[in-house]
C-alpha positions in Angstrom: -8.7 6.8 29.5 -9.0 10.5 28.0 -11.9 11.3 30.3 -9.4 10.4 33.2 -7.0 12.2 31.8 -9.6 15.0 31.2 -10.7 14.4 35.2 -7.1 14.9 36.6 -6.5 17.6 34.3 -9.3 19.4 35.6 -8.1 17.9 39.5 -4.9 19.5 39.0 -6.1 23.3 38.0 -8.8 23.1 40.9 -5.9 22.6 43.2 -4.1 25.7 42.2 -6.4 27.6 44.0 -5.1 25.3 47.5 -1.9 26.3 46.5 -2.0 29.8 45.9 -4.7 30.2 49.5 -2.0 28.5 51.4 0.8 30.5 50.4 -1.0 34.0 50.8 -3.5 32.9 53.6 -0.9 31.0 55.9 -3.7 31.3 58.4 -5.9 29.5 56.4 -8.5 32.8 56.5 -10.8 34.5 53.5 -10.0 31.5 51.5 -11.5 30.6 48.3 -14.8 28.4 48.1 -12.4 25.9 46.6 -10.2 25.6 49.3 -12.9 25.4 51.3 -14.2 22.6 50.0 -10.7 20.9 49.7 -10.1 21.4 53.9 -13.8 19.6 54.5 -12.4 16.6 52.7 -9.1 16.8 54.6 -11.0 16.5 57.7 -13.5 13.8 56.5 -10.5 11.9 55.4 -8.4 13.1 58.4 -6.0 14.4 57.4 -4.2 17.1 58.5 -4.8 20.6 56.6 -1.2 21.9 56.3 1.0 23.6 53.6 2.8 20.5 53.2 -0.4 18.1 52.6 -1.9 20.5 50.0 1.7 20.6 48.3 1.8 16.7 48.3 -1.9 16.4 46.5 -0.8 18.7 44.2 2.2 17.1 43.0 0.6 13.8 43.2 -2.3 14.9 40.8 0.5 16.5 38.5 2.6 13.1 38.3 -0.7 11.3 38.0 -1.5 13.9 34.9 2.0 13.2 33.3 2.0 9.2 33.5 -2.1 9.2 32.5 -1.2 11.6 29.6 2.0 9.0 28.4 -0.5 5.8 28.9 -3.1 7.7 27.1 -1.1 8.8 24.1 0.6 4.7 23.7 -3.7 3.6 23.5 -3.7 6.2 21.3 -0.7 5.2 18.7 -1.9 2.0 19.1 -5.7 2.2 18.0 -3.7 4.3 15.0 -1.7 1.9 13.5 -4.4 -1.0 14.1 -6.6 1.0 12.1 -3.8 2.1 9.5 -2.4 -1.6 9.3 -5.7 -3.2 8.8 -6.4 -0.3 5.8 -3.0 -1.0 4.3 -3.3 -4.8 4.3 -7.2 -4.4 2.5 -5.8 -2.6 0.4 -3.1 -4.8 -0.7 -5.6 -7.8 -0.8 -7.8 -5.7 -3.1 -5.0 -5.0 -5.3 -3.7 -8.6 -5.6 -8.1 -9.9 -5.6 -7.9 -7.5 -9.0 -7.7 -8.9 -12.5 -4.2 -8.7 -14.2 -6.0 -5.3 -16.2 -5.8 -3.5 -13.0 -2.0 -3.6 -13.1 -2.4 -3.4 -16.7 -3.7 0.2 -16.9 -2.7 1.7 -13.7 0.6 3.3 -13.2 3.1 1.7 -10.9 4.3 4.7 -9.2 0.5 5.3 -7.8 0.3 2.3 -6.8 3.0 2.1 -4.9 2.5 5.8 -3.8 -1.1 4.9 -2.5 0.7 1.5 -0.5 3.4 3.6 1.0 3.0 7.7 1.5 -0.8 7.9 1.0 -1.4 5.3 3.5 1.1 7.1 6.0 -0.8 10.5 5.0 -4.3 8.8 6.1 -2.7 7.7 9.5 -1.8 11.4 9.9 -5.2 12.0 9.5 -6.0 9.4 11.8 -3.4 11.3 14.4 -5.3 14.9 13.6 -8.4 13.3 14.3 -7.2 11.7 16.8 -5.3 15.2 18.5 -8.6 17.2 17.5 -11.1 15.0 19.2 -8.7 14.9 22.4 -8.1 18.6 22.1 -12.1 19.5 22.0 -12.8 17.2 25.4 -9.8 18.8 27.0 -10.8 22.3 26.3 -14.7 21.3 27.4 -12.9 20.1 30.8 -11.3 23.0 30.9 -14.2 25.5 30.4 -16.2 23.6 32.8 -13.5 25.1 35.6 -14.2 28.7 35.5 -17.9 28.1 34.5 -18.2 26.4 37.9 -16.5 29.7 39.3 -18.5 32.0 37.0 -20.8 31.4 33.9 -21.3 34.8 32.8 -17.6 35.2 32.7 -16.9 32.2 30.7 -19.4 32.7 28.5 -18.6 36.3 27.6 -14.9 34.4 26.6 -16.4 31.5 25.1 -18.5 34.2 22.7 -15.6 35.8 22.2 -13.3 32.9 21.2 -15.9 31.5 18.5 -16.2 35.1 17.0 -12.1 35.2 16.5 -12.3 31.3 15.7 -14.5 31.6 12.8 -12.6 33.4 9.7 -9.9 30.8 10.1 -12.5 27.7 8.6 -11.5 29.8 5.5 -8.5 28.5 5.4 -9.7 24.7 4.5 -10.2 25.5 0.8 -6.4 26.2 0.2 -5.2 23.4 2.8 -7.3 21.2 0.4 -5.6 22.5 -2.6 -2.5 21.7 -0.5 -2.8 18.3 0.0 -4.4 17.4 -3.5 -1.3 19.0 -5.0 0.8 16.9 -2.5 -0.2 13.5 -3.7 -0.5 14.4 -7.1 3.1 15.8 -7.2 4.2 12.3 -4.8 2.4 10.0 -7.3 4.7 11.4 -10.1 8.2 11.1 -7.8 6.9 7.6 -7.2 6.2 7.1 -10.6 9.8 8.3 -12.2 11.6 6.6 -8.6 10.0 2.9 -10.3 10.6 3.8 -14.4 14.3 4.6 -13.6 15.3 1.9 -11.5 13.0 -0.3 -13.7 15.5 1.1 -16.6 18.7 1.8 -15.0 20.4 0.1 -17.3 19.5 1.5 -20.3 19.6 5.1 -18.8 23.3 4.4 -17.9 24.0 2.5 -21.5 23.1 5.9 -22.8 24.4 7.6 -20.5 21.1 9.8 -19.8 21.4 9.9 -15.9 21.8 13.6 -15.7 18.8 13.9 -18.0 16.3 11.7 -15.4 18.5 13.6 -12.3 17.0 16.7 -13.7 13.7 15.0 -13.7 13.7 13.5 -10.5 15.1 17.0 -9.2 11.9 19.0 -11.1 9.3 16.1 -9.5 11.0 16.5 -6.0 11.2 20.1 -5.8 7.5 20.5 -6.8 6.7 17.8 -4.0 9.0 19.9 -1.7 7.1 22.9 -2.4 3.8 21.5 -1.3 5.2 20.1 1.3 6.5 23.8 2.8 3.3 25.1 1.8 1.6 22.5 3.8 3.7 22.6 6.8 3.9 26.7 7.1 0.1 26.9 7.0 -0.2 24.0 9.9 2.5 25.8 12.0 1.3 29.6 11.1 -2.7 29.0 12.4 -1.5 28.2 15.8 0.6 31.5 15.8 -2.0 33.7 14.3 -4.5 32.9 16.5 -2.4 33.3 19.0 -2.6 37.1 19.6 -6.8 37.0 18.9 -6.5 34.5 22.3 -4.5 37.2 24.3 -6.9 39.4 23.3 -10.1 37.2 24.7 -7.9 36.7 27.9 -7.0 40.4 28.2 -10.8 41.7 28.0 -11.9 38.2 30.0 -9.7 39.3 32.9 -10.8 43.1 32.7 -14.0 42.5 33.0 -13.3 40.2 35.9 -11.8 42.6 37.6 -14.1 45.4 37.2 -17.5 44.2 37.5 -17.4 40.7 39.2 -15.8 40.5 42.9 -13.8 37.1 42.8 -10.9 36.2 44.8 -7.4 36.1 43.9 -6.9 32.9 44.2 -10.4 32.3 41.9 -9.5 34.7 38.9 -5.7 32.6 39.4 -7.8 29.4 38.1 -9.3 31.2 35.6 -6.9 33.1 34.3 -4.6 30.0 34.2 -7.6 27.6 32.5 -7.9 30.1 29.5 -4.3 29.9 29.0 -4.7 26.4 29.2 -7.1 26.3 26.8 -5.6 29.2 24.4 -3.5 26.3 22.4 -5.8 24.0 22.3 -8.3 26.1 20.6 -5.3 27.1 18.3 -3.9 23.5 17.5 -7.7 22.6 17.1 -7.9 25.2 14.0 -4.6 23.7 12.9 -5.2 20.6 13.1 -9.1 20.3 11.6 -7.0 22.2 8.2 -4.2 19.2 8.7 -7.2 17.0 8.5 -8.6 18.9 5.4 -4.9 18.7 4.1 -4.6 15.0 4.4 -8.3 14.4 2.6 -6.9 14.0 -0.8 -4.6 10.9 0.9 -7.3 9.3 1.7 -9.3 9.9 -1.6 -6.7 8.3 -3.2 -6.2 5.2 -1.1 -10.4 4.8 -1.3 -10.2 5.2 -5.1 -7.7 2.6 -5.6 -9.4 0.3 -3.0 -12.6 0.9 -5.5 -11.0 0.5 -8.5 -9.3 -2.7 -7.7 -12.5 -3.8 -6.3 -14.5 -3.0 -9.2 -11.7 -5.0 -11.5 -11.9 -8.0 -8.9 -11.2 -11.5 -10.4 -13.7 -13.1 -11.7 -14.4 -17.0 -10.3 -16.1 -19.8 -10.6 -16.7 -22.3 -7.6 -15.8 -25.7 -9.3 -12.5 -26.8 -8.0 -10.0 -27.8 -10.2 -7.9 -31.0 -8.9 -6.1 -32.4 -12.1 -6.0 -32.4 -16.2 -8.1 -35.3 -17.1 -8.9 -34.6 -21.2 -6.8 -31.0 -21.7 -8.2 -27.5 -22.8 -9.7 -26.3 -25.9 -10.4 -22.6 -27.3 -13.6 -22.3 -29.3 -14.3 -19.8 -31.5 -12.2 -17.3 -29.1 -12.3 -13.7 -29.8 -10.9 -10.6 -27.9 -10.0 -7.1 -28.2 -8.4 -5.0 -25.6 -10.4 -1.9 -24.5 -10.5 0.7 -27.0 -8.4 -1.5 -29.5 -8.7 -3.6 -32.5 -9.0 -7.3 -32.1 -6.0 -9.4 -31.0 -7.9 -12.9 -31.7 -10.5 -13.9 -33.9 -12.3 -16.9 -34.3 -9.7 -19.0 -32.3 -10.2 -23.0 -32.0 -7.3 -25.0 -30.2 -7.3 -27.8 -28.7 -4.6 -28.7 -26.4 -4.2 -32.8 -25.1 -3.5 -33.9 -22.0 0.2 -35.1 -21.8 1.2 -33.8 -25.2 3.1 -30.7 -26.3 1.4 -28.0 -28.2 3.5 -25.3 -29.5 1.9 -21.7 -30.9 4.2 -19.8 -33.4 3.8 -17.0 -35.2 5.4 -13.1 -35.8 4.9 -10.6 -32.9 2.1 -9.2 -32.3 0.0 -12.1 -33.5 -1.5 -12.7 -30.3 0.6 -15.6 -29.1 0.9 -14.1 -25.4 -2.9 -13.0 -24.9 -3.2 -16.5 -25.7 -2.0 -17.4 -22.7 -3.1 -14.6 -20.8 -6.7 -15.4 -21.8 -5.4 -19.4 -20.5 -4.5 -18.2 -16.8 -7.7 -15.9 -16.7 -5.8 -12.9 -16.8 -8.3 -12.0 -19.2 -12.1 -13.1 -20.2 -12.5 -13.4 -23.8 -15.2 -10.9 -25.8 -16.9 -14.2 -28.1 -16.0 -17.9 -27.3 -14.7 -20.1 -24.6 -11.9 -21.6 -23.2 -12.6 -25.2 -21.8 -10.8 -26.9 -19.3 -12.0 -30.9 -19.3 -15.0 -29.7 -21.0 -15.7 -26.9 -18.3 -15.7 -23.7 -19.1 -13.0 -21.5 -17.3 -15.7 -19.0 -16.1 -17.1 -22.0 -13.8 -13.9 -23.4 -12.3 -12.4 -22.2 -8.8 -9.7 -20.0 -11.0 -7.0 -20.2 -8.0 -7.1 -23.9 -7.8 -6.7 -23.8 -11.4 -3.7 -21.6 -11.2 -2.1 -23.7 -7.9 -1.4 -26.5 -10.9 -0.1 -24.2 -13.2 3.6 -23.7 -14.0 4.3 -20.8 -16.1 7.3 -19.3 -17.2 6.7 -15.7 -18.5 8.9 -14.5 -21.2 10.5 -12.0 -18.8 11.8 -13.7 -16.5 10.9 -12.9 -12.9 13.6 -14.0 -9.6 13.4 -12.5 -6.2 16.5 -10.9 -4.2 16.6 -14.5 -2.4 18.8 -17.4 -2.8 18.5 -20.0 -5.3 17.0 -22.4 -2.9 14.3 -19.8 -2.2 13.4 -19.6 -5.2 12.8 -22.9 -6.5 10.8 -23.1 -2.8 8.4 -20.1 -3.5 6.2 -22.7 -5.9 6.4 -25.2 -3.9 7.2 -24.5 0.0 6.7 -28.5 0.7 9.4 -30.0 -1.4 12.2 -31.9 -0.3 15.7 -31.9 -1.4 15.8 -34.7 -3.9 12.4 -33.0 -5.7 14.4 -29.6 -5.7 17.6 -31.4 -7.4 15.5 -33.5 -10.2 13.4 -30.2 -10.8 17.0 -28.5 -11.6 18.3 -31.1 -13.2 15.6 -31.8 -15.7 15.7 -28.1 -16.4 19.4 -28.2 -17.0 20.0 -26.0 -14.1 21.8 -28.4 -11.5 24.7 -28.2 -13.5 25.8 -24.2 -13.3 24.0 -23.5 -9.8 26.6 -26.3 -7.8 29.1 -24.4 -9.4 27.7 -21.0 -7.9 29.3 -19.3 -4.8 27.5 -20.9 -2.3 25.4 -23.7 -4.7 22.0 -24.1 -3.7 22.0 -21.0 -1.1 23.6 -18.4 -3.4 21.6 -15.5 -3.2 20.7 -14.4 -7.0 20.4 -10.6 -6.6 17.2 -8.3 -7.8 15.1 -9.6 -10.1 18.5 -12.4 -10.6 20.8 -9.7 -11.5 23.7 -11.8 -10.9 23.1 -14.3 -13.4 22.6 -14.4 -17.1 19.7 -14.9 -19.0 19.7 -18.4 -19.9 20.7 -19.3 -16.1 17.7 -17.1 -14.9 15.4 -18.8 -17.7 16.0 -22.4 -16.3 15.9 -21.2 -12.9 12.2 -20.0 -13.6 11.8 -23.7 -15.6 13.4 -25.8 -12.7 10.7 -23.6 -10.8 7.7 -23.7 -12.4 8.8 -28.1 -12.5 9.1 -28.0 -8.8 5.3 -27.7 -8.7 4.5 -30.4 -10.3 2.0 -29.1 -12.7 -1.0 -30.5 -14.6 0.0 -28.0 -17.1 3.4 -26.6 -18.1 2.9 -23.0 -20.2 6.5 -21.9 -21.3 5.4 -18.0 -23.0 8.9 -17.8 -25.2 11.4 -19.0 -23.0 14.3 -19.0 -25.6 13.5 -15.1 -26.8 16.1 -13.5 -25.6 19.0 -16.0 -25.3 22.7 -17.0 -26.7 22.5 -20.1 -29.1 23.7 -22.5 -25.8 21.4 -21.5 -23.5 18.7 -21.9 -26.6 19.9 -25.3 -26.9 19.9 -26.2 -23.0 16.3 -24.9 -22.7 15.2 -26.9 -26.0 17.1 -30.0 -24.4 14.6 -29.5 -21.2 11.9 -29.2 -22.9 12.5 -32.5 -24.4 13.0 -33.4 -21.1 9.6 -32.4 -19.8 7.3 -33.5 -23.3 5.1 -36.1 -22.5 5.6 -35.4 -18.9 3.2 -33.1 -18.3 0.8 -31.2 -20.5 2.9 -28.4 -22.3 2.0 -25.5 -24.0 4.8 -23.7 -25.8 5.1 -20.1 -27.2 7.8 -20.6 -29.5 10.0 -17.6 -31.0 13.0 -19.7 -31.7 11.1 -22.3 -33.8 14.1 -24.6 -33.5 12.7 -25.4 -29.6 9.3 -26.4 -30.9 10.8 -29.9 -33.6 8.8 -32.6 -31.5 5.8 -30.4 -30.8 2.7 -33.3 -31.3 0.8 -30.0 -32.5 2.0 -26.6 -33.8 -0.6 -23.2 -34.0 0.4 -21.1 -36.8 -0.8 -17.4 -35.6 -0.8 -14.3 -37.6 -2.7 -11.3 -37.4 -4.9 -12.8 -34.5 -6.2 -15.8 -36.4 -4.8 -19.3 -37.4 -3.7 -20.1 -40.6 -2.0 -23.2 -40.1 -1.6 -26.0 -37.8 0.4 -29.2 -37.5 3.4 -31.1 -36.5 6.5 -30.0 -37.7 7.8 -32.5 -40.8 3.9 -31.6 -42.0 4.2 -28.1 -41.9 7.8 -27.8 -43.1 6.9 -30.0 -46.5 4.6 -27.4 -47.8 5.5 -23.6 -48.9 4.1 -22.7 -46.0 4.4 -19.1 -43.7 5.9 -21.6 -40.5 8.4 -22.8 -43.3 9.4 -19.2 -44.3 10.1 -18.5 -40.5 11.8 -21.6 -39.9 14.5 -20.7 -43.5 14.5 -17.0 -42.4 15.8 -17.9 -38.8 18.4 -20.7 -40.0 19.8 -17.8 -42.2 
């Protein structure tokens, strides 16, 4: 499509000399060779050679040029954002094919720079690339018009224009610069736009918003400067070369003039092709530094892509269907990078059908439990059996599809309630969606919402409260139906009601299912069939309740410290 575009382009500034012949040569005498040529056809084709006819092909060939140039420019957008779209969803998939460590030790705000303005900034590239390649066939199209009227002129311009063209490729070290400072600056907006509306609260509790306004004005205003910088280096290159391509025209002309004999009508077309070609050869310098300035975009989106691909989960090809004997942890050990160990020498086993409850202070390691469970994590010595299969060999997806988990911050999306419950389990019917709720205690509060079952529950469930949004997530993670329930402190952060509805559906779902419970409120853990006792990363005791209760033991101190 460009070389037709390119072709009528070139069809359109032959036909100036036509134009200008029939206007000073009425007659039709001394015309140029091109006119010449353009009357032959007239007569092969018969038709007539008049004023009017040459007028006619020459606005035909110029509406042609417009509506080829449109066509051209939608193929163009098009092939863009195909190319943009398919790099944006890779890159997503990478991200979300990563282990749970890639979120872990990345920074939000890049990431979500990287998914939204980096990604934009390599489809600009795409577009300079794009507009460079399109400008460099034009201009050859171009040049081939007065080389076909005279080479030795155009190539004394040609000479010329590469001799002026050359000291502005100096300019693609700063444009670099430009554009690294760009994303660099963008990454840290990003990064304070998801920390304060992650903490909104708190910032207004303390009434710190001016404080994190003067932040988000420092970050902005250093992204705004490299923005300026960016954009008055692309607009000035066009503008400076500007006068050097005058020049090349001026002593072009001259010389045309003085030592070659060409018509009028011929130095018309070539005068006009050079002016023609005068911004193109100036947006061709702007836009290879645009290029240049959009680089450190696309460094960024490829380094992500990498470094999610390099932290890629890790699984094995045995597909998990259903719990048939339970799991057990033997002799697991782990340490986060760069850290002392969190577990050492852990053995657990956990039965099918039963609930096992781990307790212990923070930072024990009761969480990386679990993480190490859903294969967040691989641990350092050990392994984790499921059915007397080590996690490393099952499918770890299929394992996770019959997994319900309730983190201990609770997660709800800007949907309704319905919705929510759904997002586990998209097949469910009605009655399954009403028995999930109401053996998680939930039925009862959400018919008296707004609009019951089709209330929507605001960001993150910002229009509930905490114990409402916990057995939300519970009636959720029931919906699924899972071979293995894994509630990580559900009661943590909760009023003493709410504690006692959520113990009251646990009891609900023991024996049910296989449940694994990370107790803080010990109270929620009394008919546990098995209770791990962590502290410091190890176990130090383990047993049911009565057992462990009858003995001065640490899980007795905890359970008197929190009745006081």
């Amino acid at each position: 499509m460009l070389t037709l575009v390119c072709f009528v382009q070139v069809a359109s500034t032959l036909l100036i000399a036509p134009v200008i012949d029939v206007f000073i040569n009425p007659e039709f005498k001394d015309v140029s060779s091109i006119t010449q040529r353009l009357f032959n056809l007239f007569n092969l084709f018969d038709i007539g050679v008049t004023k009017i006819n040459v007028l006619i092909l020459f606005l035909l060939f110029s509406t042609l040029l417009s509506a080829s140039i449109i066509v051209t420019n939608w193929l163009i957008l098009k092939t863009q954002y195909a190319m943009v779209r398919s790099l944006a969803i890779e890159t997503f998939n990478a991200f979300f094919n990563a282990r749970w460590h890639f979120f872990n030790t990345q920074r939000y705000g890049s990431i979500l720079n990287t998914l939204t303005r980096e990604i934009d900034g390599v489809r600009n590239a795409f577009v300079s690339v794009g507009s460079m390649l399109s400008e460099l066939i034009r201009a050859m199209f171009f040049v081939a018009v007065p080389f076909y009227i005279s080479w030795k002129i155009t190539s004394i311009a040609v000479a010329l224009g590469c001799l002026f063209v050359l000291p502005f490729m100096l300019f693609n070290r700063a444009s670099y610069r430009l554009g690294k400072g760009r994303t660099v600056s963008s990454n840290k907006v990003m990064e304070l736009i998801h920390e304060s509306l992650g903490a909104a609260k708190v910032i207004l509790g303390y009434g710190n918003h001016t404080k994190y306004t003067r932040r988000f004005d420092e970050a902005f205003s250093e992204r705004c400067n490299f923005e300026i910088k960016s954009q008055v280096l692309k607009n000035a290159l066009p503008k400076i070369f500007e006068p050097c391509g005058w020049i090349v025209i001026v002593i072009t002309m001259y010389i045309s003039s003085e030592y070659f004999k060409l018509t009028m009508a011929e130095m018309g077309i070539i005068g006009y092709s050079f002016i023609r070609i005068l911004p193109m050869i100036g947006g061709f310098t702007s836009v290879k530094n645009s290029i240049v300035n959009f680089y450190p975009s696309y460094e960024q989106v490829d380094y992500m892509n990498r470094l999610a691909c390099e932290n890629i989960q890790k699984t094995g090809g045995f597909v998990f269907n259903r719990m048939v004997d339970g799991i057990e942890y033997k002799g697991v050990s782990f340490s986060y990078p760069g850290h002392n160990p969190v577990l050492n020498d852990i053995n657990i086993t956990i039965k099918k059908d039963k609930m096992t409850a781990i307790a212990g202070e923070s930072g024990s390691g009761k969480s990386t439990l679990i993480d190490l469970l859903i294969g967040f994590y691989e641990p350092d010595k050990g392994v984790i059996l499921a059915d007397k299969k080590p996690l490393q060999e099952l499918d770890i997806y299929s394992f996770r599809r019959h997994i319900g988990y309730v983190p201990q911050d609770t997660v709800l999306f800007n949907d309704t309630v319905r919705n929510n419950l759904l997002w586990s389990n998209e097949e469910a019917a009605e009655k399954e969606i009403i028995e999930a709720c109401k053996l998680a205690n939930a039925d009862e509060f959400i018919v008296d919402l707004s609009d019951g079952y089709d209330t929507v529950v605001g960001e993150r469930g910002v229009k509930l409260s905490g114990g409402e949004r916990q057995r939300i997530a519970l009636a959720r993670a029931l919906l699924r139906k899972p071979e293995l329930l894994i509630l990580d402190e559900a009661t943590s952060a909760l009023d003493s009601h709410s504690e006692l509805l959520i113990k009251s559906a646990i009891e609900n779902i023991a024996h049910k299912t296989t449940l694994v419970v990370i107790a803080h409120r010990l109270s929620t853990i009394v008919n546990a069939d098995t209770i791990y006792v962590l502290q410091g990363g190890r176990i130090i005791e383990q047993g049911d309740y009565d057992s462990l209760i009858k003995f001065n033991s640490a899980f007795k101190q905890a359970v008197e410290i929190q009745r006081l």
